[in-house]
N, C-alpha and C positions, 0 to 999 in steps of 0.2 A: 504494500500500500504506500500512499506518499504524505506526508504531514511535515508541520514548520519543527526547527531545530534552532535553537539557541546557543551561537558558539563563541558571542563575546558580546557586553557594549553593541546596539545597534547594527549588528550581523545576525540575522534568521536568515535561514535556508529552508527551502521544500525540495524536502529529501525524501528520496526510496527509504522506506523502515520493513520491519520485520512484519508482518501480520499477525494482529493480538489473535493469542488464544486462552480459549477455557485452562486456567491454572488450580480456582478451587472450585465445588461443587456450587458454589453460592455467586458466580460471577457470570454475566451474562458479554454476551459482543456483538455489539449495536454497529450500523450503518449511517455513518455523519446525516443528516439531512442539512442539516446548518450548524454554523462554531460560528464565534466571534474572537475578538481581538479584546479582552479587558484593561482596564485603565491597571489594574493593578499587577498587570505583566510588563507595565512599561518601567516600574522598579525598576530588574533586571537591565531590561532593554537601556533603561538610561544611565546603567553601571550605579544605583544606589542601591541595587545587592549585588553578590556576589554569582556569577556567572558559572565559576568551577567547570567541570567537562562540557561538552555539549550534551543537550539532553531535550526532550520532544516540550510541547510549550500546549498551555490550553485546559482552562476547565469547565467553561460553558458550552452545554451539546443538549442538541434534540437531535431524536435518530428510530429510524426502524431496527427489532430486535434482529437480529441473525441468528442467534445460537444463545443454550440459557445451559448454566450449570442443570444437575440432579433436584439441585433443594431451591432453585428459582422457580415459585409455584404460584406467584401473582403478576406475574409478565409472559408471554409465550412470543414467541417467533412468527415475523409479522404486523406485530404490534406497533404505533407510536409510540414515545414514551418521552416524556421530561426528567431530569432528576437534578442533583444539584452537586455544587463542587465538591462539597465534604459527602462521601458516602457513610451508609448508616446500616447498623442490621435492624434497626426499629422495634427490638425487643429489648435492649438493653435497658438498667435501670434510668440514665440518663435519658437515652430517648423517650420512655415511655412518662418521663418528667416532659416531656419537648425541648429538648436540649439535643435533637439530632445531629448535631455538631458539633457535641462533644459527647459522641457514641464512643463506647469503649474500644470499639472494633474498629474506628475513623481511619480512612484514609482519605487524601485529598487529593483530587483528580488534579493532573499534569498533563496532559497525552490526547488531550478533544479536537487540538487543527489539525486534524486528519479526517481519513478516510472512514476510519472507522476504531473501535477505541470497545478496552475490554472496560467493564464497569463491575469494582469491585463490588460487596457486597449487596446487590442488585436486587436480592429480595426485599431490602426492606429502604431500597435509594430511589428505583423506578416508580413513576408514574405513569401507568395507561390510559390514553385516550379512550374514548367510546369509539370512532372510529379516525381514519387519518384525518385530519383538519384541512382546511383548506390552504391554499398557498400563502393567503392574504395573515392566514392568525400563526405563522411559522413566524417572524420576528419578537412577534409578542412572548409566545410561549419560550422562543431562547431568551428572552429578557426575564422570564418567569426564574429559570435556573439559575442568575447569580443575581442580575443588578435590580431589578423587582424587588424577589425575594429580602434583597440584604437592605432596598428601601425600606419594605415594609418592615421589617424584623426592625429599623431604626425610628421606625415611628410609636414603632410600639413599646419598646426603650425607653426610648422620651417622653412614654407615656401622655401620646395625643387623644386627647378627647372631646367628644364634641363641645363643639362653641368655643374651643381653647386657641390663642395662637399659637402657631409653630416655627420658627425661624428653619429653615436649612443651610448649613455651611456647605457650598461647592458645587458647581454648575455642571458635573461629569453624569454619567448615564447614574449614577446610584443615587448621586443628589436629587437628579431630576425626576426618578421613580418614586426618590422620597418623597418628593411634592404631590407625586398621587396619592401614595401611602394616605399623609397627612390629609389630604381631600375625601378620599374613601373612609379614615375613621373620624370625621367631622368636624376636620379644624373649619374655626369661622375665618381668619386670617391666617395665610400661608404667606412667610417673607424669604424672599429667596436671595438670596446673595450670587451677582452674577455680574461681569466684568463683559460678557462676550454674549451681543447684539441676538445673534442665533439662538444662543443657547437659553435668552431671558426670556426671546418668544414664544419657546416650546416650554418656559416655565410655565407662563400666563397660560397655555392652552392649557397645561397637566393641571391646574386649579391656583396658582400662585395667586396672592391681594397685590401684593407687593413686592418691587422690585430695590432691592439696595448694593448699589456699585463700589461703596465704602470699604476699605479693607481695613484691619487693624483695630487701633484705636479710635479712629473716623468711624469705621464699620458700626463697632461696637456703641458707639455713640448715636448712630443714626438708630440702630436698632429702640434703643432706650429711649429717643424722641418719638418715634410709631408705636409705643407701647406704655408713656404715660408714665415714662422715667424709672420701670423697674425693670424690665426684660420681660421675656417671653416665657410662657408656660413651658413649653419646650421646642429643645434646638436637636437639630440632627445633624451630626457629624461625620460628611462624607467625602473625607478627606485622607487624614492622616498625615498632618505635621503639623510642628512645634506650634505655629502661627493659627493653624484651620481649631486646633484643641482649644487654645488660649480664646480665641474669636469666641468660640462655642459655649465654652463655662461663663463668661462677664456677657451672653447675650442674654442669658435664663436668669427669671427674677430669683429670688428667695423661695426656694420652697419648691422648683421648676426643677425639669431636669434633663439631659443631656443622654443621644442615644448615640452613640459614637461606634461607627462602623467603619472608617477608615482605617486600614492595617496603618498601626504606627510606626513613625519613621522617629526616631529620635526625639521621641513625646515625652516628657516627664512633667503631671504636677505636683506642686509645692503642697506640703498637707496642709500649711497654714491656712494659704491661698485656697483649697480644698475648704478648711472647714469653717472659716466664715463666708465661705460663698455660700454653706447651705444648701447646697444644689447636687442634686442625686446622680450620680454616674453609671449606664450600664452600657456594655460593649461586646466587640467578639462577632469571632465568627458566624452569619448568621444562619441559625437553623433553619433553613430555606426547606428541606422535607417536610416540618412542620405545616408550611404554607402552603405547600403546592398544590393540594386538591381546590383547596378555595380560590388559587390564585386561575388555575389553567380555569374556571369556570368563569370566574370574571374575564377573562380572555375570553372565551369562547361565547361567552353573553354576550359582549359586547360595550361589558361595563369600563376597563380599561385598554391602554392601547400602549403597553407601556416600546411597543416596538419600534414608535417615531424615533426613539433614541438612536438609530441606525440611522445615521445620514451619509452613510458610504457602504456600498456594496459590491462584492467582487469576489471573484474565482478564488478557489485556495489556494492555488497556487499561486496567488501574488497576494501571500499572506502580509511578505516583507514590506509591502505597501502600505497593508492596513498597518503595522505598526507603524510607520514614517508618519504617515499620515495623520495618525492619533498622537502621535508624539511633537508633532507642528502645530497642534492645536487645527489641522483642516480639518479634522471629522471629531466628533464628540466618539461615536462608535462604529467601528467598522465589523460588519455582517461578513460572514463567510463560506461562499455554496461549494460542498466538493463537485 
């Protein structure tokens, strides 16, 4: 088969690979239909992690089943399926807390810009359609499996509810799914922080009130003038560095709190700072299994659309574009059809 390879800093290659196969009884091997390119492969890509060997790139996939382990008994071959990047057995004690991302059995998907891709513990990672979807709810439902998902898991964090405002930190596909998140569990005021023209417009459609171009301490101050001088009930942070955390915690009044989904990059805060701010912290990886039956049906309703986030689309094999591209700021998300 052929899929993207990361062999340094801004070098992906689409390379010949081996062909996944069935390894444990519990693993199934799907058929790409769509991958995308994540904001947070561009880490790597922009050398603020570490690169080490080359090695396959990719954890968002929708795909038809090919072949299912022995003990894969709620997916079969043929089937569509969504799932999400942390896989799960969905029996464990965490999972069954809904904490599928931090299943005992976790592994995190690497290996999706490809052709086709083994999906470890599948019994309890996979989601079936009722039947294949149309062509039209394919973006959506790959925004279901990371950047959706890790919205919504951020709103729910920050504990959005209705009539509440919601600030969002970051204009990337998970900030901007954030602002459905927030619209779907009934914020009255949604403020989006956003610097780039494109990206403020697809805030306003996804339900944004408000748009604030302020960074920093301006940011933060503009927030606290739209909100009657104490901050926002809650902020979602979907970002992940020192400035997007900082922005985040001084946007939330007293008592508000902060869903913070941005893998962090050299985040630390201060406990002082912490604890007269008063303001509640939750984060992490998000349990997107959790979400995904409600979310693929708001899809397929018609209720959201979280798949506008794709404003670049292209062949897999000119995956190395969709990185450049997302990494230029030309595309927010770049979609990708084998």
């Amino acid at each position: 088969m052929r899929g993207a390879v990361i062999h340094a800093p801004g070098d992906v290659r689409f390379e010949t690979l081996d062909d996944p196969k069935i390894s444990r009884p519990t693993d199934a091997i799907i058929r790409t239909v769509a991958t995308c390119v994540c904001g947070s492969d561009l880490w790597p890509y922009r050398g603020a992690e570490p690169v080490g060997e080359p090695h396959p790139m990719g954890h968002e996939y929708v795909g038809i089943v090919e072949e299912v382990g022995t003990e894969v008994i709620h997916v079969k071959p043929g089937q569509f399926v969504v799932g999400s990047f942390a896989t799960s057995d969905n029996t464990c004690a965490n999972c069954r807390n809904g904490w599928q991302s931090s299943c005992l059995n976790r592994e995190f998907m690497s290996t999706c810009q490809a052709d086709y891709v083994r999906i470890p513990n599948a019994h309890g990672t996979l989601v079936a359609t009722d039947d294949h979807p149309g062509a039209e709810f394919v973006p959506s439902l790959l925004a279901v499996s990371d950047v959706m998902g890790t919205g919504w898991y951020a709103a729910l964090a920050a504990e959005v509810t209705p009539g509440s405002t919601a600030v969002v930190v970051g204009d990337g596909a998970v900030g901007l799914c954030g602002v459905i998140a927030a619209r779907e569990l009934g914020a009255e005021r949604i403020i989006a922080m956003s610097r780039h023209e494109s990206r403020q417009k697809l805030a306003l459609d996804f339900g944004a009130t408000d748009i604030v171009t302020e960074r920093g301490e301006e940011g933060i101050a503009r927030v606290k003038d739209l909100t009657g001088g104490i901050g926002a009930d809650s902020v979602l942070e979907c970002v992940g560095t020192p400035e997007s955390m900082r922005q985040a915690l001084h946007s939330a009044r007293p008592g508000g709190n902060v869903g913070f989904v941005g893998v962090p990059h050299d985040v630390s805060v201060e406990g002082q700072e912490l604890f007269f701010s008063q303001v509640g912290l939750r984060g992490g990886p998000a349990p997107v299994r959790r979400y995904l039956p409600d979310l693929i049906d708001r899809v397929l309703d018609g209720r959201i659309n979280p798949g506008k986030v794709f404003d670049l689309t292209l062949p897999l094999d000119q995956v190395a574009e969709g990185y450049k591209a997302m990494d230029e700021r030309r595309a927010i998300k770049a979609l990708l059809k084998p």
